[in-house]
N, C-alpha and C positions, 0 to 999 in steps of 0.2 A: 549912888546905887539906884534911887531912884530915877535919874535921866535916863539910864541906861536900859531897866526894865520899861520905863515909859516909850523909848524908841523900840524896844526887842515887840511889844504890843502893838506900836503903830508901825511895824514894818509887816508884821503875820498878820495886820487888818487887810494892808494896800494888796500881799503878797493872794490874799484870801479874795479879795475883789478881781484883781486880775484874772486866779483860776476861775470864778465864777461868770467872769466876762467873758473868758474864752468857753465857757457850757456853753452861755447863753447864744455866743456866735454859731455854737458848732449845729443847735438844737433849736433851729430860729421858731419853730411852730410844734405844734401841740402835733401836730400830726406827725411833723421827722418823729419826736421822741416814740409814736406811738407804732412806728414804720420799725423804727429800729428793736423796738424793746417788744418787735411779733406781738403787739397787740391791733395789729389790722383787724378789721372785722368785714374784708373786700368781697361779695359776692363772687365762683367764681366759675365762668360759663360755661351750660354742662351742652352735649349735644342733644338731639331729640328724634325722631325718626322721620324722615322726611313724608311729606303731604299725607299725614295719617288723622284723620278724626281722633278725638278723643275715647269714643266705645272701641275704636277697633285696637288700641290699645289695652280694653281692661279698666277705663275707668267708667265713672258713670255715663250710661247715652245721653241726660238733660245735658250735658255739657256741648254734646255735638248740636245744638242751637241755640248756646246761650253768647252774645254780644261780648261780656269779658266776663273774665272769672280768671282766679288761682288756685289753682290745687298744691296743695303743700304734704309735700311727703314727712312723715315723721318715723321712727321707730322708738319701742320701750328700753330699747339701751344704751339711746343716746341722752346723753345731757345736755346738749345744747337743745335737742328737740323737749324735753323734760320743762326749758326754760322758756320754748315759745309756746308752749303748753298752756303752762301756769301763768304767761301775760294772759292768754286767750280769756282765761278764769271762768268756762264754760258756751261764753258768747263767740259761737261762729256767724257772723252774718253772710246774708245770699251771695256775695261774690267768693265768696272761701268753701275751699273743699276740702277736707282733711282722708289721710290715705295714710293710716296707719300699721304698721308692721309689727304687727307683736312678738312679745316674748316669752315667759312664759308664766300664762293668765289663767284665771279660772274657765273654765269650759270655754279655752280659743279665745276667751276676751280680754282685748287690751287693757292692760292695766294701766298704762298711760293714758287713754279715754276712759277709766274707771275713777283716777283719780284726780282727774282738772274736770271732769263734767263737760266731756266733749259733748258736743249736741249730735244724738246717735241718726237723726236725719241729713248730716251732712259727714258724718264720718264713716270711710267704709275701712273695716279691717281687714288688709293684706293677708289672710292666713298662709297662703302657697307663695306668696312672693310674684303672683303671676301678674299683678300690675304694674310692680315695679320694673318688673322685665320686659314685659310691653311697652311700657315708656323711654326703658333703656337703662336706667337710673338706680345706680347701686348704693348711691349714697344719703345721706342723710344726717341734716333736715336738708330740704331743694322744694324748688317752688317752680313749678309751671303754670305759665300764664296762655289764657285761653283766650282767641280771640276771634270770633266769626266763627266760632266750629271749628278751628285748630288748635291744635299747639304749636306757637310762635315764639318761643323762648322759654330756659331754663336756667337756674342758674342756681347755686347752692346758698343757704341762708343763717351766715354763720353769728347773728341776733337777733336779736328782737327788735333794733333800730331798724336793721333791712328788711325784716317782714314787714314792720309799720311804713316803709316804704317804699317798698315793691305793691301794699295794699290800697298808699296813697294815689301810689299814680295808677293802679287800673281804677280806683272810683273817680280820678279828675278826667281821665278818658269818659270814664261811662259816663257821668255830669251832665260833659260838656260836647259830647259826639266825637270829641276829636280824632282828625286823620280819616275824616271823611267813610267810617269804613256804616255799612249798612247791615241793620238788625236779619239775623237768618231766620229764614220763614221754612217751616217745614222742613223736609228730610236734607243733609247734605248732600253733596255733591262730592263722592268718593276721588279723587284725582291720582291713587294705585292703580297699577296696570293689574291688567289680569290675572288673576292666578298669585296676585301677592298675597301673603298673608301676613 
């Protein structure tokens, strides 16, 4: 009896290795599992309105001569924006712009910028939604990267890993000059035809 149950054990061990051999094949990296089981966290590219400064959009005008920068749209009833919020934990530094959309706050103020201590000299709150319209962009959280007085790309920022990465690489640009682009000096250079608004 005991042979018997000792083979029935080592046959559900080998039986047991097998199905786990074949996970392991099916699921070789951390990423397939993480692909399959919709935990991507893929930024995903939004449009932007072609050769528009940044003010004539509705956001702030220092941007239209600032070298690089990202403005990150949030609103108060998202949670993933709630979550790059709270990484923030008050500190925006100079290349970050926050562009908040509220919800509903004491006298029009975001409660989301009420409650991580957004820094109110770099955050401006969306009341009419009329910046985010300007930029095109109905989603949120999304990050536009600012570069020479443009907006140069967009794309939606579904953590906290790709905000600390989208903010990586514009301060390794800013650093180190890269891609040759030059500091803008005084007013832009509007490149809309006439009569566009």
């Amino acid at each position: 009896m005991t042979i018997a149950l000792s083979a029935a054990v080592i046959l559900l061990g080998v039986l047991t290795l097998l199905l786990l051999g074949s996970q392991v094949e099916m699921y070789r990296t951390i990423e397939q599992l993480r692909e399959f089981g919709g935990l991507v966290d893929r930024p995903v590219p939004l449009d932007l309105p072609k050769n528009r400064t940044p003010s004539k959009a509705g956001l702030p005008a220092e941007l239209d001569t600032t070298v690089r920068a990202v403005v990150l749209l949030l609103s108060d009833r998202c949670g993933t924006c709630r979550a790059l919020a709270g990484s923030l934990d008050g500190a925006v530094n100079e290349d970050l712009y926050l562009i908040v959309e509220p919800g509903t706050g004491v006298d029009g103020a975001s409660e989301l910028a009420l409650t991580y201590r957004l820094d109110p000299a770099r955050t401006v709150i969306d009341e009419t939604g009329d910046i985010s319209s300007g930029v095109g962009i109905r989603v949120t959280p999304a990050a536009i990267v600012i570069e020479n007085g443009r907006m140069t790309r967009a794309s939606t920022v579904p953590s906290t890993r790709q905000l600390t990465d989208i903010l990586s690489t514009v301060r390794a640009h800013r650093s180190s000059g890269a891609s040759g682009m030059q500091p803008v000096v005084g007013q832009p250079v509007d490149s809309e035809p006439a009569g566009a608004a």
